[in-house]
C-alpha positions in Angstrom: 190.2 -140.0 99.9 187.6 -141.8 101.9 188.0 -145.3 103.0 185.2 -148.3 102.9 184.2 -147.5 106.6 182.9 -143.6 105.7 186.3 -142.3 107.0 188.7 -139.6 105.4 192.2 -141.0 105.2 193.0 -137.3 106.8 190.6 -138.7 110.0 191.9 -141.8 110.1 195.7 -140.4 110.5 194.6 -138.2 113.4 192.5 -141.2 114.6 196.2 -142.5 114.9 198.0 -139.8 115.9 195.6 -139.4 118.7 195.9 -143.2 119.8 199.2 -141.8 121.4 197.8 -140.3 123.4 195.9 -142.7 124.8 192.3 -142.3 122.7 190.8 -145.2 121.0 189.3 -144.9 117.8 185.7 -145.1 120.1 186.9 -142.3 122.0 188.0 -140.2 118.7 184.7 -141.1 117.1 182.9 -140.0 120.9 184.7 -137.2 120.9 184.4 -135.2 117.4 180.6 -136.2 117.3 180.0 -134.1 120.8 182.3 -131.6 119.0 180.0 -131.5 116.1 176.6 -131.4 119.0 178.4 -128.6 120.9 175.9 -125.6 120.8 177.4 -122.5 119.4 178.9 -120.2 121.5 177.4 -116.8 122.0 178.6 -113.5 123.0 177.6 -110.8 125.0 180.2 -107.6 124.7 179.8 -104.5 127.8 181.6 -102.1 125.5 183.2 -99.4 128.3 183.2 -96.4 126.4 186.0 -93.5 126.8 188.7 -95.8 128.3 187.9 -97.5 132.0 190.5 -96.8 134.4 192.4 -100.3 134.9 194.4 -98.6 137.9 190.7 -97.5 139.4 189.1 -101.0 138.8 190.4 -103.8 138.0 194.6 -103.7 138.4 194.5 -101.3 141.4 198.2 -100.2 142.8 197.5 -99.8 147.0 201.4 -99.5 147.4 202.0 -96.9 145.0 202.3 -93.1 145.6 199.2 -91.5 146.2 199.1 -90.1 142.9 199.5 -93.2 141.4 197.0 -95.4 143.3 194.2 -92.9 143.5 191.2 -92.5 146.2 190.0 -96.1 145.9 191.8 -99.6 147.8 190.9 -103.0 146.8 189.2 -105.9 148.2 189.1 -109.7 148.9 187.3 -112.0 146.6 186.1 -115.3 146.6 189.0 -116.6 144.3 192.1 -116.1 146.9 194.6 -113.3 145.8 192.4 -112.0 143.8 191.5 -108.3 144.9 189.7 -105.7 142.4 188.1 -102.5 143.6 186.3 -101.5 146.9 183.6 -100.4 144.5 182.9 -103.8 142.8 181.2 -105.6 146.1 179.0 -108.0 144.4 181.1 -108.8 141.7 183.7 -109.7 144.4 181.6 -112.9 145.2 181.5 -113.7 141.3 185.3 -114.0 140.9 185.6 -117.3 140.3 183.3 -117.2 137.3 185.7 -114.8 135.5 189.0 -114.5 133.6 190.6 -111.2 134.2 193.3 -110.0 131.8 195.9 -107.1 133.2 198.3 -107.0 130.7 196.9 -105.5 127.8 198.6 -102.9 125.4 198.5 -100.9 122.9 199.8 -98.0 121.3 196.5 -95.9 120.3 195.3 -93.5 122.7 192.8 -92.3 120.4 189.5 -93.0 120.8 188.3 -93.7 117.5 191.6 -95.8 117.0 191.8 -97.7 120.2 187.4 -98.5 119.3 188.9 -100.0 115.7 191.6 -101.4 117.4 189.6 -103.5 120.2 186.5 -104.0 118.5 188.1 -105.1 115.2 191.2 -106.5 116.1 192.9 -105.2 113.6 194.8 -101.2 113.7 193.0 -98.7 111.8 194.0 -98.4 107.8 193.2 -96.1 105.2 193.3 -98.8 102.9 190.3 -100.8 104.7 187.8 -100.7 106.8 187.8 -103.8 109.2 184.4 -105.3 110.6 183.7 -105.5 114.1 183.9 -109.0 116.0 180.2 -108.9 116.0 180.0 -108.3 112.3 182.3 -111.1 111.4 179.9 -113.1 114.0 176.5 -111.9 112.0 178.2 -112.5 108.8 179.2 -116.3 109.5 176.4 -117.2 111.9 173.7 -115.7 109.6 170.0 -115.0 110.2 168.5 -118.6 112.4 165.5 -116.6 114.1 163.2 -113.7 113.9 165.9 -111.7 115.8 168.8 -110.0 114.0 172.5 -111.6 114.5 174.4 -108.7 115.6 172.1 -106.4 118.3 173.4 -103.2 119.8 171.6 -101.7 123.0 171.1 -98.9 122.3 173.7 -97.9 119.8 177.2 -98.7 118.8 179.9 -96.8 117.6 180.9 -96.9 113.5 183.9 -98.5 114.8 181.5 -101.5 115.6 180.4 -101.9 112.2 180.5 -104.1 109.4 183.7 -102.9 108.0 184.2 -104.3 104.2 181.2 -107.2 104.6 177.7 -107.1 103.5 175.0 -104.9 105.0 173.4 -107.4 106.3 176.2 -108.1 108.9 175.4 -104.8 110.1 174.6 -104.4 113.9 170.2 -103.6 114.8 170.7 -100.6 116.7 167.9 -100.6 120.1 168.2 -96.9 119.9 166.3 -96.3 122.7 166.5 -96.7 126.6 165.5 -100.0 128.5 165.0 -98.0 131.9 162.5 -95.6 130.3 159.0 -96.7 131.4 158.5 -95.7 127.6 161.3 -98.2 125.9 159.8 -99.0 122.4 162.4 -100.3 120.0 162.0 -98.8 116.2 160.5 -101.5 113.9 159.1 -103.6 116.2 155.4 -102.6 115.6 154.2 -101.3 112.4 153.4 -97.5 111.9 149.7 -96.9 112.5 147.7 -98.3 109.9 150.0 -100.6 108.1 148.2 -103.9 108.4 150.2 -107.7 107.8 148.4 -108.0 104.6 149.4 -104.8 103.9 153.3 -105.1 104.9 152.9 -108.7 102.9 151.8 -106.4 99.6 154.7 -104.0 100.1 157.2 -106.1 100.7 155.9 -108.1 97.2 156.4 -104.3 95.2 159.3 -103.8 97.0 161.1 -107.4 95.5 159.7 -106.5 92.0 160.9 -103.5 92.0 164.7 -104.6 92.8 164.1 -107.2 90.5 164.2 -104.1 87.8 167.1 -102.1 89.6 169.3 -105.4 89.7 168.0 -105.7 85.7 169.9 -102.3 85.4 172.5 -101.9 87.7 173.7 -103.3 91.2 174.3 -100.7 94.1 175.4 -100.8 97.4 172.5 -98.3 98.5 170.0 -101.0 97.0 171.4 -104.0 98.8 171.6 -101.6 102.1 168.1 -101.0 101.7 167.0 -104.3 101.1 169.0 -105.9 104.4 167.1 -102.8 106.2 163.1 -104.0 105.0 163.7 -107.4 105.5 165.4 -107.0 109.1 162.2 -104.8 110.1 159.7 -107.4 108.2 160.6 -110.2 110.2 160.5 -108.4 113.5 157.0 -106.7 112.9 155.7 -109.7 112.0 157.1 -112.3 115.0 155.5 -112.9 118.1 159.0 -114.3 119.3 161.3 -110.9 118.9 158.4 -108.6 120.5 158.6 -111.2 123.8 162.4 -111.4 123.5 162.6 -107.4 123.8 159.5 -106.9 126.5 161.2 -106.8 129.7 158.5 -106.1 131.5 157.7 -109.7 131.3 160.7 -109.9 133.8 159.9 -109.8 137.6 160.6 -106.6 139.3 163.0 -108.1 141.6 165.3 -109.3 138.4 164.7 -106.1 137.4 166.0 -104.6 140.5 168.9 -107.1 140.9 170.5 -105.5 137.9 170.1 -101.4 138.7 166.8 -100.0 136.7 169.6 -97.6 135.2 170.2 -97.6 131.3 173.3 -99.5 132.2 171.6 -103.0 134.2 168.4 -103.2 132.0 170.6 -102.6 129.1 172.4 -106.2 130.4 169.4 -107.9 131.3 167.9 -106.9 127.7 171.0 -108.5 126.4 169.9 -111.8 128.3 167.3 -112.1 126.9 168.0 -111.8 123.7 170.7 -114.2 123.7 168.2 -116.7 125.2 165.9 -115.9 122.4 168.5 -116.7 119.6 170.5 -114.1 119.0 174.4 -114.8 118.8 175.9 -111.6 119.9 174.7 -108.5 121.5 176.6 -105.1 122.5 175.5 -103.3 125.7 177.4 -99.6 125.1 178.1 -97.9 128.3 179.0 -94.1 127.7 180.8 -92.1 130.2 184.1 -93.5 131.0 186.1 -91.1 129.6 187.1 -89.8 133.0 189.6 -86.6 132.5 188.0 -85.0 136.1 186.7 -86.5 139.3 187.3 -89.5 139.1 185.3 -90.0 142.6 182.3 -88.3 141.2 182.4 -90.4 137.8 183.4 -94.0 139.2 182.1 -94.1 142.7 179.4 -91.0 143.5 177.0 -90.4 140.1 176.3 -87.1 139.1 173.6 -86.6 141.6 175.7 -88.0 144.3 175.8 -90.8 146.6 177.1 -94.6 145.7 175.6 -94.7 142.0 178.7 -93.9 139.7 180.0 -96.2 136.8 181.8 -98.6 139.0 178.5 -99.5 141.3 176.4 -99.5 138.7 178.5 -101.8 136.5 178.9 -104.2 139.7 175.2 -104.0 139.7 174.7 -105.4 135.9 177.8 -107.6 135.9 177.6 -109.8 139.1 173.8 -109.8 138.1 174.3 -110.8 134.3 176.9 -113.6 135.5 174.6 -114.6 137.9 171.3 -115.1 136.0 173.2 -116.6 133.3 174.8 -119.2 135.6 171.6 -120.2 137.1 169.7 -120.3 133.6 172.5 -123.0 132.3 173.7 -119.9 129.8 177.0 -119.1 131.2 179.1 -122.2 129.8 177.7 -121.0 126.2 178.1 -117.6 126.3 181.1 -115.8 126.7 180.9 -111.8 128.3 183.4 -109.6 127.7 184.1 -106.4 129.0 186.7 -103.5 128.0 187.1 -100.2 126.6 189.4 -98.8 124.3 192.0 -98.3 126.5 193.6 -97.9 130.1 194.3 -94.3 132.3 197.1 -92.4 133.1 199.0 -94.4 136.2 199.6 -90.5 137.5 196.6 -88.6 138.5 195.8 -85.1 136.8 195.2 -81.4 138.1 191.6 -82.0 137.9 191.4 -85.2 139.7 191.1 -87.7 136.9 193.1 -89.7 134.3 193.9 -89.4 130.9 194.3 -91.5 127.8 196.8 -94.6 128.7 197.0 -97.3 126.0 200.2 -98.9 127.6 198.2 -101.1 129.4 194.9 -102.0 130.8 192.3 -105.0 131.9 190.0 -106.8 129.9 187.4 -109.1 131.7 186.0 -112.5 130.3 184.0 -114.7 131.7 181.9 -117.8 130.8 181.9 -119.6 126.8 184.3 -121.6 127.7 186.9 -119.6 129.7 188.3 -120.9 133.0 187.3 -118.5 135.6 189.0 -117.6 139.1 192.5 -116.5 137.5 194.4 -113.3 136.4 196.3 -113.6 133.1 199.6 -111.6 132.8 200.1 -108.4 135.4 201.3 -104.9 134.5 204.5 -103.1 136.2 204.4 -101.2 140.2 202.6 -97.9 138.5 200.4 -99.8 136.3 202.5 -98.2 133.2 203.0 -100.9 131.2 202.8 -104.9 131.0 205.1 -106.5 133.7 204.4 -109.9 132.0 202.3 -111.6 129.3 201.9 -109.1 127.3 198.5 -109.3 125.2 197.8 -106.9 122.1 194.0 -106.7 121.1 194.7 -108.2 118.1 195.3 -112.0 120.6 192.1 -111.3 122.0 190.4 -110.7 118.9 191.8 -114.2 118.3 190.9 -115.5 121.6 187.7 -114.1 121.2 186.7 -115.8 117.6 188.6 -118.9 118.9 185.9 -118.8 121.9 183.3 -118.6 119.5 183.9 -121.5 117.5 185.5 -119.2 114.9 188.9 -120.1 113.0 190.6 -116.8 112.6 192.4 -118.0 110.2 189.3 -118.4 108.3 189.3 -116.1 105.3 186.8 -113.6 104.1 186.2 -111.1 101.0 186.0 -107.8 100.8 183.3 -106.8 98.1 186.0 -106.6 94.9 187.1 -110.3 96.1 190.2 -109.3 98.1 190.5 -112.2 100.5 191.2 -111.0 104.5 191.6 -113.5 107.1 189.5 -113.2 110.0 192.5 -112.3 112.3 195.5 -111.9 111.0 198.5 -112.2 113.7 198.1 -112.1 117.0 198.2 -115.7 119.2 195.6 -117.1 121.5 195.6 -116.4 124.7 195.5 -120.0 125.7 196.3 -119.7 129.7 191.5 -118.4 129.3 191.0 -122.1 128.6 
């Protein structure tokens, strides 16, 4: 019911209920109109693929046994009592912009499952495939620019997917390498020949020709196709997404500030595409998956030296945080970073760690979280949560909460079954 001032009687109760606390009906009024001028919230996701080491990065153990706590110790940071890995020497000085989370767990130390399991929120069923957070983001969000919803530099796993949704919330796959003085990213320029008037002509033939297959029978492989030629259409044909994925119209020292490896211009790539409209982008980082040498992997690089996963993640991170910071981004953009799991707390015969899912760090920062804080701690061996104990279903809910998302919010699968966004789980309200 709405009353002869334009209010709902449901506003004007919590107009009241609020007056408790001390608001005024002016400062109810104040406040839900800048709720309603807030600017979304966007999302960039570092996606650590194979399972990062918590006890080697983030949640490292220097009183432990030797073959608990591993070759590397930790360091200061600007935020007092915070200490993360030697390795991580820029990112040190960025502390305070970021919400670190030790207490994750899990009980999938599968790959594929512990990739459903973080990326979807939701554990693996036969009975349904789950969308990705990005998906759900691409699917509610929709299409507001030239530039797809949902981009993955270069490539994202199945598990990142749209699940049960439409095609369209598929993610844009890069599929290629930003480092490569050669980067071109597929159907961003039209094959040789292929003028606009032309593209205009086909695209006409191609809409009456699904105007006869939807006059005798609907498919998925139709609608697939159609979300696919419309995606490359508007990119081919706008100015704006062929700037947004140029980054040589960055200045070499940017360039340089985030590592010219795949994994640093894959995260400056993500900058700009968030500044150019799009909601939420995946940078995958392959590699962490460390069964053997774990100095080699995380500290050295294949060909030696100081340029393993660690340095060159501190590269991209602190950089990322950074630029986004200075740019006014940060407060409206939330980064994550994780894998699908944690390592074993006991090193192996070959000098690495295997699967761990009992617990392991998660890293937010910026969209809204309160930086300069740990949230929850695991045990002396870095075995399992000591406190706080967070399943990836709360930060799926975190996340989407973050966002501007209600998980609650319910979706349908194509036959009409309603699925909440997140179902279970609690917000992890100590990131506010």
């Amino acid at each position: 019911m709405r009353r002869c001032d334009g209010i709902h009687r449901r506003e004007f109760l919590r107009v009241g209920s609020l007056s408790a606390l001390g608001l005024s009906l002016t400062d109810a009024l104040r406040l839900q109109a800048d709720a309603g001028n807030k600017k979304p919230t966007n999302c960039i996701l570092i996606w650590l693929d194979g399972g990062p080491s918590h006890l080697d990065t983030f949640d490292l153990k220097p009183d432990a046994p030797a073959e608990v706590r591993g070759p590397f110790r930790p360091i200061a940071t600007n935020v007092p009592g915070i200490r993360i890995c030697e390795h991580f020497q820029s990112l040190a000085r960025h502390m305070d912009k970021v919400c670190l989370l030790r207490s994750l767990t899990s009980e999938l130390g599968e790959h594929n499952f512990g990739r459903h399991y973080l990326l979807t929120g939701y554990k693996p069923s036969p009975a349904l495939e789950y969308p990705s957070i990005g998906s759900v983001v691409a699917h509610l969000r929709g299409v507001n620019s030239s530039l797809p919803p949902y981009i993955a530099v270069p490539n994202v796993s199945r598990q990142g997917g749209a699940g049960y949704l439409p095609a369209s919330a598929q993610p844009f796959a890069v599929l290629g390498d930003p480092s490569k003085p050669d980067f071109r990213v597929k159907d961003l320029r039209p094959a040789n020949g292929i003028t606009s008037s032309r593209l205009h002509r086909r695209r006409d033939f191609l809409a009456g020709l699904d105007a006869l297959s939807r006059y005798i029978e609907e498919n998925d492989f139709r609608r697939q196709r159609d979300v696919q030629f419309e995606q490359a259409y508007r990119l081919i044909l706008s100015p704006a997404a062929r700037l947004a994925f140029d980054l040589n119209r960055e200045k070499p020292e940017v360039r340089a500030k985030y590592g010219r490896q795949k994994l640093g211009q894959s995260c400056l790539l993500a900058r700009r595409l968030i500044e150019a409209g799009c909601p939420f982008v995946t940078v995958t980082d392959a590699g962490w998956d460390t069964h053997q040498q774990i100095v080699r992997n995380l500290k050295e690089g294949f060909v030696g030296g100081y340029n393993g996963k660690i340095p060159q993640l501190d590269r991209a991170l602190s950089a990322l945080l950074e630029d986004l910071a200075s740019r006014g981004l940060l407060e409206q953009t939330l980064v994550v970073v994780m894998g699908e799991f944690g390592r074993t707390p006991k090193l192996n015969t070959s000098d690495g760690r295997d699967h761990w899912p009992r617990a392991f760090s998660v890293l937010l920062a910026g969209g809204g979280t309160q930086g300069g804080q740990v949230i929850g701690s695991s045990d002396a061996r870095g075995e399992s949560p000591h406190d706080k104990p967070i399943t990836p279903t709360d930060l799926a809910r975190t996340i989407f909460t973050l966002l501007g998302i209600d998980p609650d919010r319910e979706l349908q699968t194509s036959d009409g079954r309603p699925v909440r966004v997140s179902a279970g789980g609690r917000v992890i309200k100590e990131c506010f």
